[in-house]
TIRO-2110 file (N, C-alpha, C; in Angstrom, 1 decimal):
// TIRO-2110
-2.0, 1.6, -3.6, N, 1, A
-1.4, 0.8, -4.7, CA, 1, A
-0.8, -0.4, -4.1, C, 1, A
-0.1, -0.1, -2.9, N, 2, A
0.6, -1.7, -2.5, CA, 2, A
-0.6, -2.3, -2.3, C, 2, A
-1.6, -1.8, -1.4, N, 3, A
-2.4, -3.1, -0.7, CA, 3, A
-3.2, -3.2, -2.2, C, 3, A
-3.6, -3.2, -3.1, N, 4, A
-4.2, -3.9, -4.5, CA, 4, A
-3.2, -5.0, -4.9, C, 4, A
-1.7, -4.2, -4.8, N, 5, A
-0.7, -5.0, -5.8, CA, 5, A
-0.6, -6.3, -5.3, C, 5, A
-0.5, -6.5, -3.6, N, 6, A
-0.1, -7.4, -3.0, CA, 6, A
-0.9, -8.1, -2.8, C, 6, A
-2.5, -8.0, -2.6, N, 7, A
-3.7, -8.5, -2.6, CA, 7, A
-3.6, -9.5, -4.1, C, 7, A
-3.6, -8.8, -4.9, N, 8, A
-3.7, -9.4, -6.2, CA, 8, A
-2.5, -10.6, -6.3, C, 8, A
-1.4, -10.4, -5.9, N, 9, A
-0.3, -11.0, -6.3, CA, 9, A
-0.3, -12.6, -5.1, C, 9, A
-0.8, -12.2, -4.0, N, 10, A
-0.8, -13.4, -2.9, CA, 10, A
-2.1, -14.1, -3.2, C, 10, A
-3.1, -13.6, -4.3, N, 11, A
-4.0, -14.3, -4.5, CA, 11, A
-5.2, -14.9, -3.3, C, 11, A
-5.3, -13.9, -2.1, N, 12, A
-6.1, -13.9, -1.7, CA, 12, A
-4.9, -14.6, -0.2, C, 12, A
-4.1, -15.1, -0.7, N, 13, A
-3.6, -15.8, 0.7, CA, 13, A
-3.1, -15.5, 1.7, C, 13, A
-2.8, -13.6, 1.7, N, 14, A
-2.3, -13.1, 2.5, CA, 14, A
-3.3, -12.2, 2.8, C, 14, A
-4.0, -11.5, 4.3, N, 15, A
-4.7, -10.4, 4.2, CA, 15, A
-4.2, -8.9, 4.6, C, 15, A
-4.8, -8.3, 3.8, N, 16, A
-3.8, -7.1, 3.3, CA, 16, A
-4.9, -5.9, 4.1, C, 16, A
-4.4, -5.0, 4.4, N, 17, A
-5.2, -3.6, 4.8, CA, 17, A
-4.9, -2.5, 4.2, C, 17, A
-5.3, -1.4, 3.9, N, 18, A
-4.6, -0.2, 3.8, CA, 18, A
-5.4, 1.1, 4.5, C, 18, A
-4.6, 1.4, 5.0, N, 19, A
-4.8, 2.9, 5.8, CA, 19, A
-3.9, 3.8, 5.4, C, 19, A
-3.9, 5.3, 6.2, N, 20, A
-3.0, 6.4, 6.0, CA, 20, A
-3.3, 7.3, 6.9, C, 20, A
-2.0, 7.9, 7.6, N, 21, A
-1.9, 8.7, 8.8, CA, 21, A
-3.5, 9.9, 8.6, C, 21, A
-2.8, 10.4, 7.6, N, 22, A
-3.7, 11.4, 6.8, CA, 22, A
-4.4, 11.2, 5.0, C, 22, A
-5.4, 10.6, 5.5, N, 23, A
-6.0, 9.7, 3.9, CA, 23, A
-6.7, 10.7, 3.5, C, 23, A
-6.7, 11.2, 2.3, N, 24, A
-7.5, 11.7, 1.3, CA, 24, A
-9.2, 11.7, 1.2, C, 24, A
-9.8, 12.2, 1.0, N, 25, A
-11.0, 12.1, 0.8, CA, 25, A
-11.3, 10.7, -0.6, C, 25, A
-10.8, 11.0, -1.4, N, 26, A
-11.4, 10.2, -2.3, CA, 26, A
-9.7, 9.5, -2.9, C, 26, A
-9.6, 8.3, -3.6, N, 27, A
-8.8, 7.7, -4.5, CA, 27, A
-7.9, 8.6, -5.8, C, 27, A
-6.7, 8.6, -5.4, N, 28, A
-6.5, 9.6, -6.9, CA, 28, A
-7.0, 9.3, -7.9, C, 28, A
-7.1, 9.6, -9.2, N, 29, A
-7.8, 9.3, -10.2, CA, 29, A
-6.6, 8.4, -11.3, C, 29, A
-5.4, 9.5, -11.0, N, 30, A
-4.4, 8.7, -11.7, CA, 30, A
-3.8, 7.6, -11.0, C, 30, A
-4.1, 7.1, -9.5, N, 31, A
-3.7, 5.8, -9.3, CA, 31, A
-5.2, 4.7, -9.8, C, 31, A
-6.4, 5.5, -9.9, N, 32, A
-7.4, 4.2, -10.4, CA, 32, A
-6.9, 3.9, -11.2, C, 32, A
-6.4, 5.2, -12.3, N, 33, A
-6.2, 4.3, -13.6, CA, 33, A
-4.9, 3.7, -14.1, C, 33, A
-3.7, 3.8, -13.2, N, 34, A
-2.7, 3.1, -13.1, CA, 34, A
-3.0, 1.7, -13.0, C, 34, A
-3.6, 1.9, -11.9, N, 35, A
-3.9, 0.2, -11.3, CA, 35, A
-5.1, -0.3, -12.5, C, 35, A
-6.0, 0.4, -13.0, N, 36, A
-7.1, -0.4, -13.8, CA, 36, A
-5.9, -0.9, -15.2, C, 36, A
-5.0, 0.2, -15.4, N, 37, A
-4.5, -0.8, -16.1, CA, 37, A
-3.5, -1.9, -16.4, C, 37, A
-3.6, -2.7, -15.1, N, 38, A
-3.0, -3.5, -15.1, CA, 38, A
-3.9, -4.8, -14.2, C, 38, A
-5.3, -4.4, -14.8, N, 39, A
-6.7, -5.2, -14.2, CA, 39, A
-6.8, -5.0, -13.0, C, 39, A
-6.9, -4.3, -11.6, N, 40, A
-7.2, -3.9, -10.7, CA, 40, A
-8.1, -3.1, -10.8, C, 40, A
-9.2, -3.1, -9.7, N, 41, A
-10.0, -2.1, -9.7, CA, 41, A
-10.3, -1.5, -8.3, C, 41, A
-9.9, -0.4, -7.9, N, 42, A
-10.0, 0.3, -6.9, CA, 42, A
-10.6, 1.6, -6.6, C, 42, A
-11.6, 1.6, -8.0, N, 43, A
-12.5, 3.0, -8.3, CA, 43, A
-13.4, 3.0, -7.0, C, 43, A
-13.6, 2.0, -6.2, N, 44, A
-15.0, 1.7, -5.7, CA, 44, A
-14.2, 1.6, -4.2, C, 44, A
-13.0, 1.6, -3.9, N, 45, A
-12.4, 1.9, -2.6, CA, 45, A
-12.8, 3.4, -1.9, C, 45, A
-12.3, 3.3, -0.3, N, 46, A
-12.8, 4.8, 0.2, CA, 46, A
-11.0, 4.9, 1.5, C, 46, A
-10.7, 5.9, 0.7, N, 47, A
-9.3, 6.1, 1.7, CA, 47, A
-9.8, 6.0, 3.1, C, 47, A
-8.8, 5.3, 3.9, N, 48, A
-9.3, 4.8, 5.3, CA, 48, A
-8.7, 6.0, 7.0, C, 48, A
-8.5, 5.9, 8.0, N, 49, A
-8.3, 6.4, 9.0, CA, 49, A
-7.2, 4.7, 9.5, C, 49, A
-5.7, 5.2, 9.5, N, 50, A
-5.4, 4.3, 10.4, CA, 50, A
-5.1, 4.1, 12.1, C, 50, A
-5.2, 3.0, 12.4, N, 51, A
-6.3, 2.9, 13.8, CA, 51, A
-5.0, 1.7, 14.6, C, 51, A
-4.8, 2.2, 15.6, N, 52, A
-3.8, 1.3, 16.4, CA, 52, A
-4.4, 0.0, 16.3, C, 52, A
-5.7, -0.5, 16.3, N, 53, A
-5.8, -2.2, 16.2, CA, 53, A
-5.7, -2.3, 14.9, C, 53, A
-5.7, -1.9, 14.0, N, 54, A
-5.1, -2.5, 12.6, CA, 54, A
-3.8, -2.9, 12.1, C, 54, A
-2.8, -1.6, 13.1, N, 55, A
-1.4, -2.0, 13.1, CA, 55, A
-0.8, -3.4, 14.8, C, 55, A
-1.5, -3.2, 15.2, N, 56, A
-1.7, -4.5, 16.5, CA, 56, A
-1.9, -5.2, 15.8, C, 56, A
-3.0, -5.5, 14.8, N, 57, A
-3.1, -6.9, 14.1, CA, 57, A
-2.4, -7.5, 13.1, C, 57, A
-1.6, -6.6, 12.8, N, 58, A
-1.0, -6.8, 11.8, CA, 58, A
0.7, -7.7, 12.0, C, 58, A
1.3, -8.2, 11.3, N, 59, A
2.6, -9.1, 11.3, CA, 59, A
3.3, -7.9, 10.6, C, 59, A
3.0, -7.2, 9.6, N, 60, A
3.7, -6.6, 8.9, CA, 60, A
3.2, -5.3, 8.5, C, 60, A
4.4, -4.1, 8.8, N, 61, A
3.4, -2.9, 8.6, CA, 61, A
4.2, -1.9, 7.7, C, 61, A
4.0, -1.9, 6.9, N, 62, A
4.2, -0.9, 5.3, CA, 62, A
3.9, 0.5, 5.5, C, 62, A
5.2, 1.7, 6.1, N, 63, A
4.5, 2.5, 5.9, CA, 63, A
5.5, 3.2, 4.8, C, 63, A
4.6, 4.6, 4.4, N, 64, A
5.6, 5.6, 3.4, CA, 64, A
5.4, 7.0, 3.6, C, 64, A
6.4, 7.0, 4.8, N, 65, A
6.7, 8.4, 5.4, CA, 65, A
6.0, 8.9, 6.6, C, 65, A
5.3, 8.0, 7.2, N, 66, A
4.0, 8.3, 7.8, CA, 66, A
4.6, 9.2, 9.3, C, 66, A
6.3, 8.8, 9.3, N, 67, A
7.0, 9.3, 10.7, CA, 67, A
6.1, 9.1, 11.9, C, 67, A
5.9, 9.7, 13.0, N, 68, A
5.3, 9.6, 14.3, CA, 68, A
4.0, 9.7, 13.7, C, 68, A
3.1, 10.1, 12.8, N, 69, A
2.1, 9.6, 12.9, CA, 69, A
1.8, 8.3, 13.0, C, 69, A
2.3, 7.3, 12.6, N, 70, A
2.4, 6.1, 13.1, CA, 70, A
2.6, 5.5, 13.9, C, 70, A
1.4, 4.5, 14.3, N, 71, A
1.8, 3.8, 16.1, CA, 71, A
2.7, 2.6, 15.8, C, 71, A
4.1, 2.8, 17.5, N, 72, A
4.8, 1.5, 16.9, CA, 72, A
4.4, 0.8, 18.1, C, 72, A
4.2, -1.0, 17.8, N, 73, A
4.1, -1.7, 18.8, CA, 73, A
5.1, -3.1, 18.5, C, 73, A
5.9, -3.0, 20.0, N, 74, A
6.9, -4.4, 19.7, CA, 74, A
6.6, -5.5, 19.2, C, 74, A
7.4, -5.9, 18.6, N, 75, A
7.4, -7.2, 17.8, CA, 75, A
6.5, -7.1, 16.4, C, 75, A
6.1, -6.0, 16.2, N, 76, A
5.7, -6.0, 14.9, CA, 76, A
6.9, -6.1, 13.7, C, 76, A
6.9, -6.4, 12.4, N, 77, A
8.1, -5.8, 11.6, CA, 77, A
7.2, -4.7, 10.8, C, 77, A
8.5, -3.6, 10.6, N, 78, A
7.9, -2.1, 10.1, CA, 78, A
9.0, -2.1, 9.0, C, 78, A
8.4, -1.6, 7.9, N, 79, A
9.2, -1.4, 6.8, CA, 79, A
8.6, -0.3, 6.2, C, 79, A
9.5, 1.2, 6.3, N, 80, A
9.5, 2.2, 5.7, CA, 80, A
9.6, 2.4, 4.2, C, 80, A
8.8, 2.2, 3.1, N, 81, A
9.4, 2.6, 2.1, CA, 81, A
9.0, 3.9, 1.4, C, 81, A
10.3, 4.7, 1.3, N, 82, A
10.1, 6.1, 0.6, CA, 82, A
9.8, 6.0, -1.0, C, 82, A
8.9, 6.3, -1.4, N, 83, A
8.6, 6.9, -2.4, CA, 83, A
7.8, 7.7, -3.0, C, 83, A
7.6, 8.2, -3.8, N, 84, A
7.1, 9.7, -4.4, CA, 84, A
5.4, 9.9, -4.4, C, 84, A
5.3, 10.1, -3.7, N, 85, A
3.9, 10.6, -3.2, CA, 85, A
3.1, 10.5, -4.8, C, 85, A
2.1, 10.1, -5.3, N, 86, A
1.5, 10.4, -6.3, CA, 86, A
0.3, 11.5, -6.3, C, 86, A
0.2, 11.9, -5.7, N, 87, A
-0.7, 13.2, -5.4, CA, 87, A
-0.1, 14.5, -6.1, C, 87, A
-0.6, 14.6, -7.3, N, 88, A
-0.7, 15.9, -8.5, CA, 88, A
0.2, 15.5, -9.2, C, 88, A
0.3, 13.7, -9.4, N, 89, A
1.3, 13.3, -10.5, CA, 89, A
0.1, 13.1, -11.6, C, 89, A
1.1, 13.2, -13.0, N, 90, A
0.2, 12.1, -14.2, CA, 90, A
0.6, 10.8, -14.3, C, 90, A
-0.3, 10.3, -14.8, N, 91, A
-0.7, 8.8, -15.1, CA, 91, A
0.7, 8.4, -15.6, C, 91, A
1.3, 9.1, -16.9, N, 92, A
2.6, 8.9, -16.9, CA, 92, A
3.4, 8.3, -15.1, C, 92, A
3.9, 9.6, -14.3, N, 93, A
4.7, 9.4, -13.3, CA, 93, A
3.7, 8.5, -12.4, C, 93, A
2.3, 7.8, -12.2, N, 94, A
2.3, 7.1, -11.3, CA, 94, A
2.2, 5.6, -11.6, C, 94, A
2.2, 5.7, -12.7, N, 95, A
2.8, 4.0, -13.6, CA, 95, A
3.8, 4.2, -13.3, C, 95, A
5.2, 4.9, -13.1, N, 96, A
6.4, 4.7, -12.5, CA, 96, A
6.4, 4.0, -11.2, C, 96, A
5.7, 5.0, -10.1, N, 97, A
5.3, 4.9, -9.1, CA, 97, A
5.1, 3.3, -8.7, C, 97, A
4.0, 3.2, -9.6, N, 98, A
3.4, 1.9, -9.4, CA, 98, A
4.3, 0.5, -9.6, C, 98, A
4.9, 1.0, -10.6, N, 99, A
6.1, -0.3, -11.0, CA, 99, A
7.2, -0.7, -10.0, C, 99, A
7.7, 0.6, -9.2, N, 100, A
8.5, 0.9, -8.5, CA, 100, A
7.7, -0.1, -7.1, C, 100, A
6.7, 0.3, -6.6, N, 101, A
5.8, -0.3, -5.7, CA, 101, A
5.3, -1.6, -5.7, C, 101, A
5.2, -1.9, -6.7, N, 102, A
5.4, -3.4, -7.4, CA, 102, A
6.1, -4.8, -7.4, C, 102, A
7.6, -4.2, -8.0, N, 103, A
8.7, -4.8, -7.5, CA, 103, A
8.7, -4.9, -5.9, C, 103, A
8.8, -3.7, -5.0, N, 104, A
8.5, -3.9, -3.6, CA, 104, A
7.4, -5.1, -3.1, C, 104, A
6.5, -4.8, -3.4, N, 105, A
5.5, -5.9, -2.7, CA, 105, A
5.9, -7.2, -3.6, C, 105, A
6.1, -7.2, -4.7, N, 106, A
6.5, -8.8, -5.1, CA, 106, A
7.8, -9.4, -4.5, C, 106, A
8.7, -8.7, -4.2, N, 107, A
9.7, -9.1, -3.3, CA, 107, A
9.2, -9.2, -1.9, C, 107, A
8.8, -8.7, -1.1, N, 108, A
8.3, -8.9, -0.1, CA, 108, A
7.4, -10.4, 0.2, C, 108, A
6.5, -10.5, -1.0, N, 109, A
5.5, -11.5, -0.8, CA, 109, A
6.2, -12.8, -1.3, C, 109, A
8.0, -13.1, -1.9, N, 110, A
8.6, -14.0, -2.3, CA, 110, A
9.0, -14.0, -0.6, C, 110, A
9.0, -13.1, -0.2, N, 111, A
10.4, -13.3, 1.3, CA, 111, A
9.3, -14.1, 2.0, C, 111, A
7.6, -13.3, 2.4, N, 112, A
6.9, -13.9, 3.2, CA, 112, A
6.6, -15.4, 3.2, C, 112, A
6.4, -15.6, 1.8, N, 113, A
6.0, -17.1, 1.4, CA, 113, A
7.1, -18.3, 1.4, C, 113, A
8.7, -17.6, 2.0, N, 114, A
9.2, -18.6, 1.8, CA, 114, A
10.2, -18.8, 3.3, C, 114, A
9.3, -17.5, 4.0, N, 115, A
9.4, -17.9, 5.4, CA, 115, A
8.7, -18.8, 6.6, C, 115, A
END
């Protein structure tokens, strides 16, 4: 959900990745349709494997909860944010989720753009 929200929100100007220590086989269904309803479309994504050169390449690294499975390398900035796993939520609780994730990445992408 972040890397859609933020992707969408920076309008292409920022490039965004998403991985997970331990990714899913497939997209939850209730975050497709969180996000489709708010015109995103991530039916057609494939949960990824994260890979020490993605977080090397990266300026900024978003994780949520990922602990030591996550590689850390100096001088990156790392920002932990806890929230509620949406795996065997409803569509109800992951539009929370998502709003909640939202605010985060639109704050984030006001701090980036005005650094």
């Amino acid at each position: 959900m972040a890397a859609a929200l933020l992707y969408h929100h920076a309008q292409g100007k920022i490039r965004v990745r998403s991985a997970g220590s331990a990714p899913a086989d497939t997209i939850n269904l209730a975050v497709v349709t969180a996000l489709a309803e708010r015109g995103l479309d991530v039916s057609q994504e494939i949960p990824k494997k994260l890979t020490n050169d993605a977080v090397e390449a990266a300026d900024v690294v978003i994780t949520m909860g990922c602990g030591d499975a996550c590689p850390v390398f100096p001088g990156k900035r790392y920002l932990d944010w806890e929230l509620d796993d949406p795996a065997g939520k409803t569509v109800e609780e992951v539009r929370e989720i998502c709003d909640e994730i939202d605010q985060r990445v639109q704050a984030l992408l006001a701090e980036i753009q005005t650094s």
